[in-house]
N, C-alpha and C positions, 0 to 999 in steps of 0.2 A: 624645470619646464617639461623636460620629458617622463617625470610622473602625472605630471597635472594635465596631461596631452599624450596621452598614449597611443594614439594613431599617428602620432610624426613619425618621422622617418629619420632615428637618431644621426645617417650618414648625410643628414640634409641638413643641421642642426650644427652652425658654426658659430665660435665664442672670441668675442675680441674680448679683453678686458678694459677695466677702467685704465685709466694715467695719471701724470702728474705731469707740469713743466722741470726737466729736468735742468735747464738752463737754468732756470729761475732758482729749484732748489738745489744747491750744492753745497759744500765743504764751504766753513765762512773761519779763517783763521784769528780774525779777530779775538779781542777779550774783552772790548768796553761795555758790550749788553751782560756779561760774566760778571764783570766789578760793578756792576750796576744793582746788578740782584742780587749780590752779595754771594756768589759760587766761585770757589777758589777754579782756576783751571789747570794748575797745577794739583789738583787732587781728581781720583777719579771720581766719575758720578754715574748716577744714577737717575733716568728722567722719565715721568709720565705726563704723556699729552692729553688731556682726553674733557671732554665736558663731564660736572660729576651728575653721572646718571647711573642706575643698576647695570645698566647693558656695559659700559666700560668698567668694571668692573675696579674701582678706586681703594674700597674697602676692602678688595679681596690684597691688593696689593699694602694694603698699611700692615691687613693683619699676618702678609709676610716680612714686614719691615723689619720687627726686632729680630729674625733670624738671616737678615741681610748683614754681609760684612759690614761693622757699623765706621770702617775708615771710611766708608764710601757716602760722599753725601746722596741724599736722596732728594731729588728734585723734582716737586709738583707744581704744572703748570695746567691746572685747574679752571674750568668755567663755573658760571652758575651752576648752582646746585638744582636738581629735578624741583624738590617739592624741600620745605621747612623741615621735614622730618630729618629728608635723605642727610640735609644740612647740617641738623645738631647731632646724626649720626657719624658722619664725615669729620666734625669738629673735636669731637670725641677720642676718635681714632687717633687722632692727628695729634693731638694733646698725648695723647699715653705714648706714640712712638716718642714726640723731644723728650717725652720725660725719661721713658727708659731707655732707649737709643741715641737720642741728640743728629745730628748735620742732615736737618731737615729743612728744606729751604721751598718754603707755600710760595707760589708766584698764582694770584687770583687775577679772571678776568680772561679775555682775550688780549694774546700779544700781537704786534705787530709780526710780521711774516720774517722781516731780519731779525728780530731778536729770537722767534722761534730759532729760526735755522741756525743763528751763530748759538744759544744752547742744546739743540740736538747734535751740531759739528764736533764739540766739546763732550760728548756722555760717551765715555764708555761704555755704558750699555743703552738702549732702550729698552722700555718694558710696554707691552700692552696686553693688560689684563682682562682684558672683554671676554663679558660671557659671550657675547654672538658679534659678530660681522659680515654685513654683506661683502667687503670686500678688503676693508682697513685701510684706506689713505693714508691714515696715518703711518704704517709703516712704511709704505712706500717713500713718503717725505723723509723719513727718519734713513731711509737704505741710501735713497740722495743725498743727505749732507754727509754718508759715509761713514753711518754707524750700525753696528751690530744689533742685531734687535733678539729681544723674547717675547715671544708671543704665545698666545691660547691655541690651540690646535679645534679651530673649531670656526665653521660658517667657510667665507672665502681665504680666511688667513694663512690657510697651508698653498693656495696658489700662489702668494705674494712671496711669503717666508720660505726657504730653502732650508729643513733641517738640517745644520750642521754643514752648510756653506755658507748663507747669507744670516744664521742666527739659530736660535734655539728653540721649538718647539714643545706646548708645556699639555699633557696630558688633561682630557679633560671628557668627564662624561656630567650629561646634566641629568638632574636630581629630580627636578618637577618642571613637563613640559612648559606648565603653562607658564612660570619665571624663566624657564632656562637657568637657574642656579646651579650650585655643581652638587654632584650627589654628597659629594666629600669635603667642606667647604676649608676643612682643617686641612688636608692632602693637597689639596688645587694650591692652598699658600704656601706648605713645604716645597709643592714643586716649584713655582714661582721663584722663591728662595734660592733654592736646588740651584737653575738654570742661570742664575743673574749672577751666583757664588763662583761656577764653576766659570764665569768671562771676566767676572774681576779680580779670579786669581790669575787668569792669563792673559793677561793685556794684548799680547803678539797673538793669541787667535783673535781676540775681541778686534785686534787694528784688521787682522786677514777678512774675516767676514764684514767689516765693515766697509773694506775696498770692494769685494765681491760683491753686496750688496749695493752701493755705487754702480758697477756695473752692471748688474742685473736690472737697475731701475731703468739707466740708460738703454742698455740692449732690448727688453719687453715691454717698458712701461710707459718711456717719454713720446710724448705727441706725436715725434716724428717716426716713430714707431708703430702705434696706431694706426696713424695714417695708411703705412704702407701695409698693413695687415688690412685694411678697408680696401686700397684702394684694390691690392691684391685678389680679394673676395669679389667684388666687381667684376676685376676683369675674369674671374672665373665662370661668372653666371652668362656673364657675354659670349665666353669661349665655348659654353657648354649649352648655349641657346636658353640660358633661363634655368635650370639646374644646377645644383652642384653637392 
């Protein structure tokens, strides 16, 4: 805003962010949406949310798959695909990880909202591989049910994610404005890889950041939160005659 508006007045220039219902999403200990999909809970996993589009970045994520610990199931809960291409490209992928990796578990469609949350309560890790975010809800959801996330270091993701408290941020410089691709697109999956390897060899960081994460959704993100960041700003302009 303040490049595309250069006469503001950056100290006049206040940022609430988005939220989420934190009541709503939380820790579900459950396992029968787990036996349902077929994902052991008793094993760790590994979970991507995302509709398949370029911008969530699905592809970049398979083609870190084979260099993910392959104990760890890998769990895609998948929307329609953008365009017939992206799909027989996606499908492709998807085939060569079971074949040379295996504990891949497709979940297509939109889920209901409890069974989202009782499989992101259950991942030791979350990933989200986007090339761009305005802001990531999705992680914010995934920090609520009390899980560790990796994400892209890119768009609004680094406000949400806490490197190395709330999860792992994954290097990323783009390649061609006009896709936002990554310049490196071999490198962005090693790292990807990298950051999911080094929480599923340590389960006790991956539990710590994902209690942190819980709390940080709760402390900055939930409505009730929000709110008092608004309501605060208000009475600031009042206090200040219209300024602030």
């Amino acid at each position: 805003m303040l490049g595309a508006y250069p006469e503001l007045d950056p100290a006049r220039v206040h940022v609430i962010l988005n939220g989420i219902d934190t009541d709503e999403y939380r820790p579900d200990d459950a396992t029968d949406v787990l036996e349902r999909h077929g994902i052991d809970p008793a094993r760790p996993s590994v979970v991507f949310v995302g509709r398949v589009t370029r911008q969530k970045g699905l592809a970049h994520l398979l083609a870190a798959a084979p260099s993910i610990d392959p104990r760890a199931q890998l769990v895609l809960c998948a929307g329609a695909p953008d365009t017939p291409e992206l799909a027989r490209e996606i499908t492709s992928l998807t085939e060569d990880v079971r074949a040379h990796r295996g504990n891949l578990v497709l979940i297509e469609g939109m889920l209901p909202k409890r069974d989202l949350m009782q499989i992101l309560s259950h991942a030791t890790v979350f990933v989200c591989p986007s090339i761009y975010e305005p802001l990531g809800i999705v992680n914010l959801e995934a920090m609520a049910c009390g899980t560790a996330v990796v994400a892209t270091r890119t768009g609004g993701i680094p406000e949400v994610v806490e490197d190395g408290i709330t999860g792992l941020l994954v290097p990323f410089e783009v390649g061609d404005p006009a896709t936002r691709e990554p310049a490196s697109p071999t490198e962005f999956a090693a790292e990807i890889a990298d950051r999911v390897n080094t929480l599923l060899a340590e389960p006790s960081l991956a539990a710590r950041m994902g209690a942190a994460g819980r709390a940080r959704a709760v402390e900055s993100f939930s409505w009730a939160s929000l709110a008092e960041q608004t309501v605060n700003l208000y009475e600031s302009l009042v206090t200040n005659g219209g300024t602030a």
